[in-house]
C-alpha positions in Angstrom: 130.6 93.3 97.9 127.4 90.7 97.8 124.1 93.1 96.8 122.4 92.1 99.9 125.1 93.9 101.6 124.6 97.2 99.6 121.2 97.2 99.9 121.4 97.4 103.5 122.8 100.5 102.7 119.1 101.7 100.7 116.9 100.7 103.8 114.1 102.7 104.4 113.8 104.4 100.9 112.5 104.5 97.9 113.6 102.5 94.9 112.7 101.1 92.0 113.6 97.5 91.7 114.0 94.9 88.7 113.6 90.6 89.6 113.2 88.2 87.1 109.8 88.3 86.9 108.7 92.0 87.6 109.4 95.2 88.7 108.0 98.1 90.8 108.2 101.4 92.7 108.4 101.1 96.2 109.9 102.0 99.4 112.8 98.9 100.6 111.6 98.0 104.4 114.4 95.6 105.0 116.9 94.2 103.7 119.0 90.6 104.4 120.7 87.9 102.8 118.1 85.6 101.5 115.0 88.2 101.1 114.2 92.2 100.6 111.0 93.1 101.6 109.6 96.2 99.8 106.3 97.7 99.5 105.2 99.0 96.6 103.9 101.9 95.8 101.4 102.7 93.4 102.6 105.7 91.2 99.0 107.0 90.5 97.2 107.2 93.8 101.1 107.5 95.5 99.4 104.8 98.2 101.2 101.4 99.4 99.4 98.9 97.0 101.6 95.6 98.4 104.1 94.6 100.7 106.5 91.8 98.4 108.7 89.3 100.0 111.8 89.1 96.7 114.4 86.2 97.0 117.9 88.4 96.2 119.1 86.3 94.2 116.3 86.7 91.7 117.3 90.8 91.6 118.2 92.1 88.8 118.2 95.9 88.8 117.9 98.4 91.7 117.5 102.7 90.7 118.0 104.7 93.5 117.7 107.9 92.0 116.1 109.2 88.3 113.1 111.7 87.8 110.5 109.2 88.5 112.3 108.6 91.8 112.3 112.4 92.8 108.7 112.8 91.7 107.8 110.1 94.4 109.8 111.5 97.4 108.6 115.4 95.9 104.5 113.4 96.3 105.2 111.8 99.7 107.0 114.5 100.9 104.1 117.2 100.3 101.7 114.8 101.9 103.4 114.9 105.3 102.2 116.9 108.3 104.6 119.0 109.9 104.0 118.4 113.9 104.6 121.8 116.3 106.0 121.1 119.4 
């Protein structure tokens, strides 16, 4: 199985992802075979800092779960409004 094919799987939440020359928290938007684009998120003010363009190849590492993970789904979580119908 070719990573761009698992991380198909992992669109539409939040990772932390390793490329050669970075890394980041961030929430994966879309994934295909040349590109990924995720926006990152910035772990302090839990608000979307960049939207990045990363050529797969150049991945390295992608987390899917761990405590920092959790505390960012716990932070976005508690800042959604819950709509009555």
């Amino acid at each position: 199985m070719k990573l761009s094919e698992k991380l198909k799987e992992y669109e539409n939440q939040y990772l932390f992802i390793r490329w050669a020359t970075g890394g980041e928290y961030g929430k994966l938007i879309y994934a295909g075979e040349d590109f990924v684009e995720f926006n990152v998120i910035d772990i302090d003010t839990m608000a979307y800092r960049e939207t990045l363009l990363i050529y797969t190849p150049l991945i390295l590492e992608v987390s899917s779960g761990g405590a920092d993970i959790a505390r960012i789904v716990a932070e976005v979580s508690s800042q959604m409004t819950l709509h009555e119908n």
